[in-house]
C-alpha positions in Angstrom: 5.5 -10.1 15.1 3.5 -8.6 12.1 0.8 -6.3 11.2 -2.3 -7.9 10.0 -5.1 -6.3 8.3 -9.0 -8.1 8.1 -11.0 -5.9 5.2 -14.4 -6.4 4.7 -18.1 -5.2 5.4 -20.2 -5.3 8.1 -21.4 -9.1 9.2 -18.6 -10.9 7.0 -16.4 -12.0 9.7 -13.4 -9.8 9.9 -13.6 -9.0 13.5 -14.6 -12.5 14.5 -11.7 -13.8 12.6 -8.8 -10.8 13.7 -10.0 -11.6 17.4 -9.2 -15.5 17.0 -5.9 -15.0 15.5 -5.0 -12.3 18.1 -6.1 -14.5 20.9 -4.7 -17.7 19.3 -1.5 -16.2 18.6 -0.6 -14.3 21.9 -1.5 -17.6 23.9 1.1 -18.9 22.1 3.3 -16.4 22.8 2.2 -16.0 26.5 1.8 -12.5 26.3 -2.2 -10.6 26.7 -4.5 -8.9 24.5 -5.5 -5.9 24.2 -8.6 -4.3 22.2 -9.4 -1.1 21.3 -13.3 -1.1 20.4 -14.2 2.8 19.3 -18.0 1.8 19.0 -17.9 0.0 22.4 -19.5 -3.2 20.9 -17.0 -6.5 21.4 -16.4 -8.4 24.3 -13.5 -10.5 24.7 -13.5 -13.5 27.2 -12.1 -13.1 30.1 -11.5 -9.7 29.8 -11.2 -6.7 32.0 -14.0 -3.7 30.2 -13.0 -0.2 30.2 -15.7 2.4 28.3 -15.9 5.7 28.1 -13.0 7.7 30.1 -9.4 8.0 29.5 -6.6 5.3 29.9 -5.0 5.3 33.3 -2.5 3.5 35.0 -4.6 1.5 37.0 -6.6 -0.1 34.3 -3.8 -0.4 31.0 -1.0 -0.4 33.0 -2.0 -3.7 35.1 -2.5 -5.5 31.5 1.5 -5.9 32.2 1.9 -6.2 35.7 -1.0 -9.0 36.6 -1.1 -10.4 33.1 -5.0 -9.9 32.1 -6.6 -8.8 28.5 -8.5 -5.4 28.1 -11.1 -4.1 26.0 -11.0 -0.8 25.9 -13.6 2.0 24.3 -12.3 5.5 24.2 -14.3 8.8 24.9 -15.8 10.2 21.5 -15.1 13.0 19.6 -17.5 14.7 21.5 -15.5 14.8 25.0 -12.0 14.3 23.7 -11.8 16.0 19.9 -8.1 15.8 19.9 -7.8 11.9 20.2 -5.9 12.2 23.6 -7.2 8.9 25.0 -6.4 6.8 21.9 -3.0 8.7 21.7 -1.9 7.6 25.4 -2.6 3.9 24.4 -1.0 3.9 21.7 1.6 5.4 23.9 1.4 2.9 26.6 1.4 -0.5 24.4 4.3 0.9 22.5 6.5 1.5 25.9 4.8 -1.5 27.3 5.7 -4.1 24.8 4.9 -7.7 24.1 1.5 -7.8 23.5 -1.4 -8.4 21.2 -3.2 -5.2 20.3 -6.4 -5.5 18.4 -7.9 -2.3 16.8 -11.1 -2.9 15.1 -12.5 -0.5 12.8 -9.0 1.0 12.4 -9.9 3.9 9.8 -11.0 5.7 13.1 -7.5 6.3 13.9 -5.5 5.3 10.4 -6.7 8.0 8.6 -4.5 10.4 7.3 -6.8 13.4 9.0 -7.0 11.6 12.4 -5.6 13.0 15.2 -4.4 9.8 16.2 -2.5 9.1 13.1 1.2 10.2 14.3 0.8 7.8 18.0 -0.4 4.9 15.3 2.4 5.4 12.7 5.0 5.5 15.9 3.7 2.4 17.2 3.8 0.9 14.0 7.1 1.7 13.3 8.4 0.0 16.1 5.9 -2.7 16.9 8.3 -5.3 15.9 11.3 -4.2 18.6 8.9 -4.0 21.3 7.0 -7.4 20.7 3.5 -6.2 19.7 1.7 -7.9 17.0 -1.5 -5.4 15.0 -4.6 -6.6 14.3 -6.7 -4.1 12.0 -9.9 -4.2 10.7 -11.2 -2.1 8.5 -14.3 -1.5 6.0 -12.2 1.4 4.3 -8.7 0.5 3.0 -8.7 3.4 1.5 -8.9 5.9 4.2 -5.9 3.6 6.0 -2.3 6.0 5.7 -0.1 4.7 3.0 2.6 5.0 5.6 0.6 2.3 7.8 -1.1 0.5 4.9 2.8 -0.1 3.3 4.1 -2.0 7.0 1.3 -4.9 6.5 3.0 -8.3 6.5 -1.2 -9.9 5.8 -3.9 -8.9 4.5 -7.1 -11.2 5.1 -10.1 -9.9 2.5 -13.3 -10.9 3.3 -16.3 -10.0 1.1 -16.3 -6.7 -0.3 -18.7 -4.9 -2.6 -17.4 -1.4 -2.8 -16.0 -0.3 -6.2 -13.9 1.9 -4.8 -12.8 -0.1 -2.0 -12.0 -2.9 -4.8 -10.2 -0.7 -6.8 -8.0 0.5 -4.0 -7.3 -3.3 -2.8 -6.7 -4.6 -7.1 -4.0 -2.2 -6.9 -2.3 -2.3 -4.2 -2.5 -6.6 -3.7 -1.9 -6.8 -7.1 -5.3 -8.6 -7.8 -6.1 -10.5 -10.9 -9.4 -9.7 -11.9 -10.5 -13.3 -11.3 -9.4 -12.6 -7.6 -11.3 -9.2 -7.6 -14.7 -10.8 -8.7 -13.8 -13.7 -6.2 -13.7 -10.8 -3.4 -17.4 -9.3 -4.8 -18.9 -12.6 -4.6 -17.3 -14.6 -1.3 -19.8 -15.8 1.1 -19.4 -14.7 4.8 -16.8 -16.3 7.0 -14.4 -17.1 3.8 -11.8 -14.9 2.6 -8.9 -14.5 0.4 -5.6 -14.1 2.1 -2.4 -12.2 0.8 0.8 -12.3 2.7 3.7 -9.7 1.8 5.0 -10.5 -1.9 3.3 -13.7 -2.5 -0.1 -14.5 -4.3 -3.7 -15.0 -3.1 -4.9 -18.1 -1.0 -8.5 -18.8 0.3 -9.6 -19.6 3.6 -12.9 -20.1 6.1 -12.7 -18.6 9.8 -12.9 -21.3 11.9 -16.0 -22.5 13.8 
């Protein structure tokens, strides 16, 4: 069980790539998938679609009891400005256990003003005990909690252009600056990959 992060901007592969390792890895495991898409864009195959309303029983609950993967959108800030729907999932996966839980564009809900951010760090915390391995993607590592950002076990950087999003990730992966101009200049689908106290290695997303 870990939490992975995929960094990167938009059309570099992070999604792609956090969706294949989630799906890969809970086959393996035998246990389903869950995805929380805020901006209502990914499919999964095979999945069951949930858009736009809050998280009931019927629909997240029956990702346990008949064995079947989700994607789930949540209502906007719009119709639920305290982050109620988000919160109940995160709720309901930590209770539920053993499962892989996908959250793309994480920053939505890892960000130290969201109202989400207490139901995320609780999951995280105990993500390990109850069997759920984190998939995160994100195009602003900064914005992520440090309380969130410091439970990572890999961190898969795909090409990023930002200077402020490069400084943040230099410091905190301990990046040489060849590995920081490496970052700037990586072509989509390949990334550079840091796992908890050890160095850089690069890799392509599979076909």
């Amino acid at each position: 069980m870990g939490i992975q992060f995929f960094i990167g901007g938009t059309g570099q592969g992070k999604t792609t790539m956090a969706q294949h390792l989630c799906t890969e890895r809970s086959a393996v495991r035998g246990v389903p998938v869950i995805v929380l898409d805020p901006e209502g864009v990914l499919s999964h195959k095979g999945a069951e679609v949930a858009r736009n309303f809050p998280p009931s029983d019927a629909i997240v609950r029956a990702v346990w009891d008949h064995g079947y993967d989700l994607v789930y959108t949540p209502r906007g800030e719009e119709d639920d400005p305290e982050g109620e729907d988000v919160k109940k999932l995160f709720r309901m996966v930590r209770q539920g256990g053993n499962v892989g839980l996908l959250v793309d564009e994480c920053a939505h809900f890892a960000a130290a003003d969201s109202p989400a951010i207490k139901a995320m760090r609780h999951l995280c915390r105990a993500h390990r005990l109850q069997g759920v391995d984190l998939y995160f993607t994100t195009q602003a590592p900064k914005d992520i909690h440090p309380r969130i950002w410091n439970l990572r076990h890999e961190v898969y950087v795909f090409n990023q252009e930002d200077s402020g999003s490069l400084d943040y990730l230099q410091k905190q992966l301990r990046m040489t600056e060849k590995e920081r101009n490496r970052v700037a200049s990586l072509p989509p689908y390949r990334f550079l990959k840091w796992e908890k106290r050890s160095n850089a290695t690069e890799g392509q997303e599979e076909a």
